[in-house]
PyMOL Python script that loads the backbone (N, CA, C, O; Angstrom):
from pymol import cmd

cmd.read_pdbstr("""\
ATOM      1  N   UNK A   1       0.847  -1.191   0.000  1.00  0.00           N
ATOM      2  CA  UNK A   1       0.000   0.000   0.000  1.00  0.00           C
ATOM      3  C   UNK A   1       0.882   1.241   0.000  1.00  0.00           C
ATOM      4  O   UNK A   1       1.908   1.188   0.677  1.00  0.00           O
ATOM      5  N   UNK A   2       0.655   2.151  -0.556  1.00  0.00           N
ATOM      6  CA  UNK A   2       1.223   3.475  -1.142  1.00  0.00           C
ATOM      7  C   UNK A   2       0.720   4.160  -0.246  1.00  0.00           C
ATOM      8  O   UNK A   2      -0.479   3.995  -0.023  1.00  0.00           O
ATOM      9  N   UNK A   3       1.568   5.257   0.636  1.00  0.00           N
ATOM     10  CA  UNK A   3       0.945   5.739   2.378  1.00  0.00           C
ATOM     11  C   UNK A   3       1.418   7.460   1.535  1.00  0.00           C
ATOM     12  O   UNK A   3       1.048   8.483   2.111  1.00  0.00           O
ATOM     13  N   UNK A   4       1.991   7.542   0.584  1.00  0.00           N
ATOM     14  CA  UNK A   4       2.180   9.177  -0.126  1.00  0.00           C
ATOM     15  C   UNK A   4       0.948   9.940  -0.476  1.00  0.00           C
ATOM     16  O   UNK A   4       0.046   9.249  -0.950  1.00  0.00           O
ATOM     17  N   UNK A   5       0.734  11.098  -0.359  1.00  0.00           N
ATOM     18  CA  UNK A   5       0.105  12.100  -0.145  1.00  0.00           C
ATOM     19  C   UNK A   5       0.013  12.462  -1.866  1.00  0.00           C
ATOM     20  O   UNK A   5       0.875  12.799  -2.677  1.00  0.00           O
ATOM     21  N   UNK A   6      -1.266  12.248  -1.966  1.00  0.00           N
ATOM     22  CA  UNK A   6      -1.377  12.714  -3.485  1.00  0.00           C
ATOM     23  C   UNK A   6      -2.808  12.918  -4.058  1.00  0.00           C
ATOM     24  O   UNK A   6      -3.598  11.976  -4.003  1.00  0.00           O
ATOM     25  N   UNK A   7      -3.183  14.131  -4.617  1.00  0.00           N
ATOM     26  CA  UNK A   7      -4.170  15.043  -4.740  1.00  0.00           C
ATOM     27  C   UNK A   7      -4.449  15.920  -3.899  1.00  0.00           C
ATOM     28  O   UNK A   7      -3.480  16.413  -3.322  1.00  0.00           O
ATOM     29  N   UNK A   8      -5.820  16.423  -3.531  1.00  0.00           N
ATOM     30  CA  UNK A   8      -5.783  17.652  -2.881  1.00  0.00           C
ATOM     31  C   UNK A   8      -6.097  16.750  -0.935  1.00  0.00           C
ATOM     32  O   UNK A   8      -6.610  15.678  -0.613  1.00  0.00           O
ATOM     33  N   UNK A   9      -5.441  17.947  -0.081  1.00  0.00           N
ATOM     34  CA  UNK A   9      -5.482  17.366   1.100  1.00  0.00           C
ATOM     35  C   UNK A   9      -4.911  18.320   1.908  1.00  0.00           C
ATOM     36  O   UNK A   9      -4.130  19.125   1.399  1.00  0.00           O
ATOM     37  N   UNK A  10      -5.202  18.374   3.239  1.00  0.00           N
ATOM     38  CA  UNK A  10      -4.971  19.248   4.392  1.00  0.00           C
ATOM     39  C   UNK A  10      -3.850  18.626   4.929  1.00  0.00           C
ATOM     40  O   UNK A  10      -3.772  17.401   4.833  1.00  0.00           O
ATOM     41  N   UNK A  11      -2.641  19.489   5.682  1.00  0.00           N
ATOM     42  CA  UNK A  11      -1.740  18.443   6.585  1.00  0.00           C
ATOM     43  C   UNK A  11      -1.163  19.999   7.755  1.00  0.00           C
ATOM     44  O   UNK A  11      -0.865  21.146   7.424  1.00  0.00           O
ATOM     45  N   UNK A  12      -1.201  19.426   8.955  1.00  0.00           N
ATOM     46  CA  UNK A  12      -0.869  20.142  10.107  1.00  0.00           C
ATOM     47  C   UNK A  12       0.774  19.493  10.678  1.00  0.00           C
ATOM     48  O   UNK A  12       1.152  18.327  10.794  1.00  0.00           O
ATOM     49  N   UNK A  13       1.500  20.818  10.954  1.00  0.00           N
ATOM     50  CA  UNK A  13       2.443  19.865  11.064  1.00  0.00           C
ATOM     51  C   UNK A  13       2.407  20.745  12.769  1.00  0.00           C
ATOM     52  O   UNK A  13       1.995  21.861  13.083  1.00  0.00           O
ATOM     53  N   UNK A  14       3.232  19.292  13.821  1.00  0.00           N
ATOM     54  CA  UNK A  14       3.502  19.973  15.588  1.00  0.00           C
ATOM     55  C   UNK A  14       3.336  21.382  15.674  1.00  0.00           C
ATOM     56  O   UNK A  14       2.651  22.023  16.471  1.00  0.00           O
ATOM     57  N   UNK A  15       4.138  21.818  14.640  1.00  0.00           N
ATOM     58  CA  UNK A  15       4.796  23.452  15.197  1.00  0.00           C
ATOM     59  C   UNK A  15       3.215  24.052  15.026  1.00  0.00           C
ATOM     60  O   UNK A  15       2.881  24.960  15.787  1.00  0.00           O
ATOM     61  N   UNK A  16       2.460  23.657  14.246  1.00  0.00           N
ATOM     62  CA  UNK A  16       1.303  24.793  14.030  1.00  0.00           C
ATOM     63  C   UNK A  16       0.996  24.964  12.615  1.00  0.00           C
ATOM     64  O   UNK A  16      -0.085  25.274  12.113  1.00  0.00           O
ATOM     65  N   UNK A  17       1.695  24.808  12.259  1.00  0.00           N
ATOM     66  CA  UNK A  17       1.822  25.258  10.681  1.00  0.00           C
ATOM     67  C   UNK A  17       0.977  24.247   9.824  1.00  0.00           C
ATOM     68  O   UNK A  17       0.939  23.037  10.049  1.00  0.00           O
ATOM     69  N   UNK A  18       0.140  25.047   8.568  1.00  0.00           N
ATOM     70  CA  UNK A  18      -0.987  24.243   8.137  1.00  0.00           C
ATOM     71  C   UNK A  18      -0.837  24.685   6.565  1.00  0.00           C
ATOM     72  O   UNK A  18      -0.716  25.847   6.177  1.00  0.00           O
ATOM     73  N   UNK A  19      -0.869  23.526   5.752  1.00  0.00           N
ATOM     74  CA  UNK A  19      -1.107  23.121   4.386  1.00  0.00           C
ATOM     75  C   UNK A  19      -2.596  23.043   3.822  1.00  0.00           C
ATOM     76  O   UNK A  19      -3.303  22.314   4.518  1.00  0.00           O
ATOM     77  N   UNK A  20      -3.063  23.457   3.034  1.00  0.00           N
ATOM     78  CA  UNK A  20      -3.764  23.038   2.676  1.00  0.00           C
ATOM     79  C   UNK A  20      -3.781  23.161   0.937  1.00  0.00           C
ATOM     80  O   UNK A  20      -3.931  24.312   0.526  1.00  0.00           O
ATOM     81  N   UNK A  21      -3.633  22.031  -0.156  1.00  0.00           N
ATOM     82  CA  UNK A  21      -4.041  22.233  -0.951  1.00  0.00           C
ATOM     83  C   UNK A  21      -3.593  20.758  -2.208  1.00  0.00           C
ATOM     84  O   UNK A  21      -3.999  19.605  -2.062  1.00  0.00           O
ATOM     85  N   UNK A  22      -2.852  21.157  -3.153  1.00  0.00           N
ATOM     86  CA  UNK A  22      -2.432  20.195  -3.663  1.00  0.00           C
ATOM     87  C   UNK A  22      -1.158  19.094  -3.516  1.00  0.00           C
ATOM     88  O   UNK A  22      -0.112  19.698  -3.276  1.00  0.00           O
ATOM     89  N   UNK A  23      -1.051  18.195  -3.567  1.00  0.00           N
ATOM     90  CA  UNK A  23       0.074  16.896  -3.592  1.00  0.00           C
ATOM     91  C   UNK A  23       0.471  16.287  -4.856  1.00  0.00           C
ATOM     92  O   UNK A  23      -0.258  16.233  -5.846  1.00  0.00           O
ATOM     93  N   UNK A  24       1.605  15.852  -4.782  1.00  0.00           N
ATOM     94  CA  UNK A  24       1.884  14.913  -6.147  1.00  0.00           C
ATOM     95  C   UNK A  24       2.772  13.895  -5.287  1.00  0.00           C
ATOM     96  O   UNK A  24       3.240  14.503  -4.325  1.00  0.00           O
ATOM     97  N   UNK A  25       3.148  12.601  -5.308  1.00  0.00           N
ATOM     98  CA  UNK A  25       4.320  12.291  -5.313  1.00  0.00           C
ATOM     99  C   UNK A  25       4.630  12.411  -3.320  1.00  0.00           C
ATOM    100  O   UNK A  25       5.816  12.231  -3.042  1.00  0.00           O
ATOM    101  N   UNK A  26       4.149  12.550  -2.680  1.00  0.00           N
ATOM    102  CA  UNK A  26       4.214  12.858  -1.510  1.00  0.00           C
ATOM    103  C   UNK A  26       4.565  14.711  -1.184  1.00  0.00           C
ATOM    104  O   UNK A  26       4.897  14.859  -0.008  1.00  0.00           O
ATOM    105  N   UNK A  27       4.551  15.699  -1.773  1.00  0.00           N
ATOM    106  CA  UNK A  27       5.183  16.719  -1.780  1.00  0.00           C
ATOM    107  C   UNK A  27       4.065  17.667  -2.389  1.00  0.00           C
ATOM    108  O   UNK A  27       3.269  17.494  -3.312  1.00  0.00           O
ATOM    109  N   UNK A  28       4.291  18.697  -1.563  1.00  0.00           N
ATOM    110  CA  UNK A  28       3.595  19.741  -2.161  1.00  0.00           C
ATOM    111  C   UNK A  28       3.533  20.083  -3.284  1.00  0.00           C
ATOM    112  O   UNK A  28       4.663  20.502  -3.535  1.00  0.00           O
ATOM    113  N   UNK A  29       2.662  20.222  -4.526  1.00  0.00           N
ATOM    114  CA  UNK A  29       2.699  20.201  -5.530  1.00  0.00           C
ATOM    115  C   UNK A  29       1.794  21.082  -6.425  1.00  0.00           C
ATOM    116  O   UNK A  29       0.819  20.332  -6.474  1.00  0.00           O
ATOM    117  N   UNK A  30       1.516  21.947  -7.019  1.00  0.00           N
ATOM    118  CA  UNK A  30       0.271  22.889  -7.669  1.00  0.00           C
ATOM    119  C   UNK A  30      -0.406  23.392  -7.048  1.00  0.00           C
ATOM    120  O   UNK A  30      -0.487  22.498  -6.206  1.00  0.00           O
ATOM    121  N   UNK A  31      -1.025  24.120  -6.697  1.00  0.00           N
ATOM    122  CA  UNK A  31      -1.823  25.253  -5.824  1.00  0.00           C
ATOM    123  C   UNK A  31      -2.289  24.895  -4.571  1.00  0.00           C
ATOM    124  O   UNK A  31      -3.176  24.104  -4.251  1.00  0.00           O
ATOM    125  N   UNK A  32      -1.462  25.685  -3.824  1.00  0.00           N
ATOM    126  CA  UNK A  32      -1.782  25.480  -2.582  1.00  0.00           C
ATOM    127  C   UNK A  32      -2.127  26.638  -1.391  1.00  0.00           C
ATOM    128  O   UNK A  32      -2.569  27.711  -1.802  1.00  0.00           O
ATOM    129  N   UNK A  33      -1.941  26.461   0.064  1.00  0.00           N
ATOM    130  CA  UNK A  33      -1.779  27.725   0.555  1.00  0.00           C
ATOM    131  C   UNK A  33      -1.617  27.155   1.780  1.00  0.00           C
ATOM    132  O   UNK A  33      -2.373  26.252   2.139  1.00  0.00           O
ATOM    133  N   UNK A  34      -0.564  27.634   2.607  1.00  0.00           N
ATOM    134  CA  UNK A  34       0.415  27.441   3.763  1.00  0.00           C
ATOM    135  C   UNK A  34      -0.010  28.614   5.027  1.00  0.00           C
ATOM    136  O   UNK A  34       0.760  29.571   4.950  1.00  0.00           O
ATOM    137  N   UNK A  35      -0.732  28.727   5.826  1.00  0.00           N
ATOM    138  CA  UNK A  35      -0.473  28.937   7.067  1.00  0.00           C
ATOM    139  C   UNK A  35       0.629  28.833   8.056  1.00  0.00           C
ATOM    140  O   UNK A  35       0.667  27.793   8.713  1.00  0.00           O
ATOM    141  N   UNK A  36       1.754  29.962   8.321  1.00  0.00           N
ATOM    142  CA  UNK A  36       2.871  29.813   9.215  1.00  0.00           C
ATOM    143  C   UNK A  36       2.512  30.259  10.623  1.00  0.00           C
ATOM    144  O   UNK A  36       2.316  31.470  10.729  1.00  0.00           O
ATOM    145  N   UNK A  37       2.366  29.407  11.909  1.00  0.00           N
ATOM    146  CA  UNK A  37       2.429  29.217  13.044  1.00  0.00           C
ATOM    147  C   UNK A  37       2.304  31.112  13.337  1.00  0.00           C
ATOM    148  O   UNK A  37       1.325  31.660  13.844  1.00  0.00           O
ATOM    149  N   UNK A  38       2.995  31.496  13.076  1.00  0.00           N
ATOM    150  CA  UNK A  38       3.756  33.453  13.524  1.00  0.00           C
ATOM    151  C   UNK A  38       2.689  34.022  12.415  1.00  0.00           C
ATOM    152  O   UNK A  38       2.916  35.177  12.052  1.00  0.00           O
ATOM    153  N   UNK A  39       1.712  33.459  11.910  1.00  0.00           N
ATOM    154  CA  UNK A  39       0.863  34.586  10.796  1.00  0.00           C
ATOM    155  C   UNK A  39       1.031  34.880  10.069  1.00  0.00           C
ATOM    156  O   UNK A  39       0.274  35.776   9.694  1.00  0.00           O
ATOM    157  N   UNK A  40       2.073  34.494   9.190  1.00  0.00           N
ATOM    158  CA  UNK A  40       2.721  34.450   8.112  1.00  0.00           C
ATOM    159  C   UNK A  40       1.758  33.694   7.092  1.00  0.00           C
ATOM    160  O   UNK A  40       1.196  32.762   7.667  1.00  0.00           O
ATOM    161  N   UNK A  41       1.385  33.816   5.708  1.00  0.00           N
ATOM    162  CA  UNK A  41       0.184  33.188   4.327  1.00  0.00           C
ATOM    163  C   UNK A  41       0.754  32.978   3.584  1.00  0.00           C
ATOM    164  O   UNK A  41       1.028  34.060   3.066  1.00  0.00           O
ATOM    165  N   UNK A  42       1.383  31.930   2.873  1.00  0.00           N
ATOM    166  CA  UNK A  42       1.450  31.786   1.242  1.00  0.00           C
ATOM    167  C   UNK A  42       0.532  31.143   0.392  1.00  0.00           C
ATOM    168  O   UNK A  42       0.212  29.960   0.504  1.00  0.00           O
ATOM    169  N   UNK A  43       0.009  32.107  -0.658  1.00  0.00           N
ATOM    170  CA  UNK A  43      -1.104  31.439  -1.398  1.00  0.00           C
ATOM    171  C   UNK A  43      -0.036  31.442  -3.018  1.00  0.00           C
ATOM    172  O   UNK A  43       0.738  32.209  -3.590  1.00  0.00           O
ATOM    173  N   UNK A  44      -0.570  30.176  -3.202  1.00  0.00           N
ATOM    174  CA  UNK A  44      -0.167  30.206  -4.775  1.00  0.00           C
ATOM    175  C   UNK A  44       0.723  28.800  -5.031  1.00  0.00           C
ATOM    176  O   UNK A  44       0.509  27.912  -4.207  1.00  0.00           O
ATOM    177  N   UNK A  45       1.447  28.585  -5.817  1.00  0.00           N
ATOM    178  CA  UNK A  45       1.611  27.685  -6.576  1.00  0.00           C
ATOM    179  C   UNK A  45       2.864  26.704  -6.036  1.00  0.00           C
ATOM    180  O   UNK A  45       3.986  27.160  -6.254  1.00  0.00           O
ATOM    181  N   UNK A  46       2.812  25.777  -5.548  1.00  0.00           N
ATOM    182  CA  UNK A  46       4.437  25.023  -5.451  1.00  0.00           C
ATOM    183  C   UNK A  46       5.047  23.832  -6.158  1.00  0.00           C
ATOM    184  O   UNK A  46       4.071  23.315  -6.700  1.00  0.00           O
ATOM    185  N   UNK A  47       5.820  23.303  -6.377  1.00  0.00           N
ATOM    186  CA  UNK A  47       6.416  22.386  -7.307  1.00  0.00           C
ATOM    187  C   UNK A  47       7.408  21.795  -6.369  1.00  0.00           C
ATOM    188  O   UNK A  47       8.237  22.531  -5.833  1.00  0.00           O
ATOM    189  N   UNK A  48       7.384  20.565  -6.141  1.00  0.00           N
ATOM    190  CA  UNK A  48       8.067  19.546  -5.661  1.00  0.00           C
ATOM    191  C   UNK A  48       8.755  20.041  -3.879  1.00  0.00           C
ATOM    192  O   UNK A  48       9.838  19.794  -3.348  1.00  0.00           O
ATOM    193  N   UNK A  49       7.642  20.741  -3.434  1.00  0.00           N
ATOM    194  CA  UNK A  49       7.802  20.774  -1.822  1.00  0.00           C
ATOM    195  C   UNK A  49       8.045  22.553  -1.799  1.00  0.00           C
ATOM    196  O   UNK A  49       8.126  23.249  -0.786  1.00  0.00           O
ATOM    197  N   UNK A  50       8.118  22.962  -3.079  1.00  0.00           N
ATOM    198  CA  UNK A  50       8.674  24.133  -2.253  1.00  0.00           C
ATOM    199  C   UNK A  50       8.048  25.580  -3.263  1.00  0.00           C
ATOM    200  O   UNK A  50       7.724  25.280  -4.412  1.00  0.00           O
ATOM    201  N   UNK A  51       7.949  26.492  -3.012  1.00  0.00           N
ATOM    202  CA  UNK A  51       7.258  27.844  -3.619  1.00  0.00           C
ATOM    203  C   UNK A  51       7.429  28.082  -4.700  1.00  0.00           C
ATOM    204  O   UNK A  51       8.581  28.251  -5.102  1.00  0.00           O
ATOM    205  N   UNK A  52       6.696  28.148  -5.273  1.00  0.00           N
ATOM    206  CA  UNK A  52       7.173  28.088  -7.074  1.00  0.00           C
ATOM    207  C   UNK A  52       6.279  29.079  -8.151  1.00  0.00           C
ATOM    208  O   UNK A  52       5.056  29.033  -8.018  1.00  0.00           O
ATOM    209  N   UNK A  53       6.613  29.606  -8.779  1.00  0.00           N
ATOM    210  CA  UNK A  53       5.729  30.821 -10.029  1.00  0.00           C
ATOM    211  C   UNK A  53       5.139  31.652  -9.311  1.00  0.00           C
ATOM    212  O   UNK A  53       5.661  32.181  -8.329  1.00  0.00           O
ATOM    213  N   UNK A  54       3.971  31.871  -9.716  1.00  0.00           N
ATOM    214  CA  UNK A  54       3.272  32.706  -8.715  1.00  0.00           C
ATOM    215  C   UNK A  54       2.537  32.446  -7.915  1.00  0.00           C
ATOM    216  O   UNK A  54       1.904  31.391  -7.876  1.00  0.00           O
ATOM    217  N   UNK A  55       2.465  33.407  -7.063  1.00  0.00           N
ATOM    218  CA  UNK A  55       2.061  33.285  -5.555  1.00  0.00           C
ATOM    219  C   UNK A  55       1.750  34.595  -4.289  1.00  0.00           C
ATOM    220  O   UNK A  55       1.876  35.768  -4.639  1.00  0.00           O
ATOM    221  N   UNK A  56       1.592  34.464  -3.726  1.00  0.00           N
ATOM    222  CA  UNK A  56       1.610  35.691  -2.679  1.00  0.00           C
ATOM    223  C   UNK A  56       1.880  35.477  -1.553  1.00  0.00           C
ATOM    224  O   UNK A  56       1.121  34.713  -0.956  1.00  0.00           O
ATOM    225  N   UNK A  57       3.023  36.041  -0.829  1.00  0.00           N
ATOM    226  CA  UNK A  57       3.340  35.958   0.481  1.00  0.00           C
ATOM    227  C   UNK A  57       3.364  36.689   1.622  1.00  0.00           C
ATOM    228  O   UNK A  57       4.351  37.156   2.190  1.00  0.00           O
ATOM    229  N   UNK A  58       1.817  36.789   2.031  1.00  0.00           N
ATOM    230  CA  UNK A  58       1.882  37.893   3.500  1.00  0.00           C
ATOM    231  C   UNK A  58       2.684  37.530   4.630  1.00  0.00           C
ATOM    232  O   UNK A  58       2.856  36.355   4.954  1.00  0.00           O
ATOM    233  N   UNK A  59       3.304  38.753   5.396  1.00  0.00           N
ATOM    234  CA  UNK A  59       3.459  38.832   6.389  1.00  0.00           C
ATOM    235  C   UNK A  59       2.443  38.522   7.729  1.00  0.00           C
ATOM    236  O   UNK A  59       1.389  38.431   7.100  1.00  0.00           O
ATOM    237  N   UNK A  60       2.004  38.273   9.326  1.00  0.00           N
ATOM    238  CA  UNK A  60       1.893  38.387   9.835  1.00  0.00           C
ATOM    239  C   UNK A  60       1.313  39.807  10.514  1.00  0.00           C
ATOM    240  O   UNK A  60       0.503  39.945  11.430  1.00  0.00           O
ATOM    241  N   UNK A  61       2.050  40.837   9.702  1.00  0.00           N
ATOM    242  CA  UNK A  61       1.827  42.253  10.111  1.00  0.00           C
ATOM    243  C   UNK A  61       1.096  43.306   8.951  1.00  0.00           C
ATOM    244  O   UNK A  61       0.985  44.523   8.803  1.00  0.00           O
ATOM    245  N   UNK A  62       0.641  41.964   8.173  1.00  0.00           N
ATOM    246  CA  UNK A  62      -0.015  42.847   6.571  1.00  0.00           C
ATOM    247  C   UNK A  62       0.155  43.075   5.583  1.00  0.00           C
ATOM    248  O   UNK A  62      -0.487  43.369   4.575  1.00  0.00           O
ATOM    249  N   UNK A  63       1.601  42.857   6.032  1.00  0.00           N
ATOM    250  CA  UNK A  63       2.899  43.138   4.708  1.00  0.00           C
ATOM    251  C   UNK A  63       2.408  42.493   3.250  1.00  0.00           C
ATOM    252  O   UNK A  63       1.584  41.582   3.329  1.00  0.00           O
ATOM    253  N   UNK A  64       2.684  42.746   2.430  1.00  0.00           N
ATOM    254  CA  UNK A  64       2.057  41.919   1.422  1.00  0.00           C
ATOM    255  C   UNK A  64       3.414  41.649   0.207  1.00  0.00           C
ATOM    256  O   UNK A  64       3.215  40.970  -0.800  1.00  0.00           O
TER     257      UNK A  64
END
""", "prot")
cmd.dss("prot")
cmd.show_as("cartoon", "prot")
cmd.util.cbc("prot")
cmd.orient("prot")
């Protein structure tokens, strides 16, 4: 049985910090959006675990 994370799906990790969106392959993958623990948002696109094309990354304090 294949236990990898693939299509769309939520994942919380200890620290606080929250995923929610697409998977491929076990890894973050095509549109997603990341909740950072400190209030920190990334909405938009990732490719193989990590931030990729476009996207938007707020600050905590509004920053945009």
């Amino acid at each position: 049985m294949d236990d990898q994370k693939h299509g769309k799906g939520m994942f919380t990790w200890a620290n606080g910090d929250i995923y929610n969106g697409e998977y491929e392959e076990d890894k973050r993958h095509g549109y997603g959006v990341k909740h950072y623990k400190q209030g920190d948002v990334y909405e938009g696109y990732w490719f193989q675990g990590k931030r990729h094309g476009t996207g938007t990354y707020s600050w905590g304090n509004g920053d945009t």
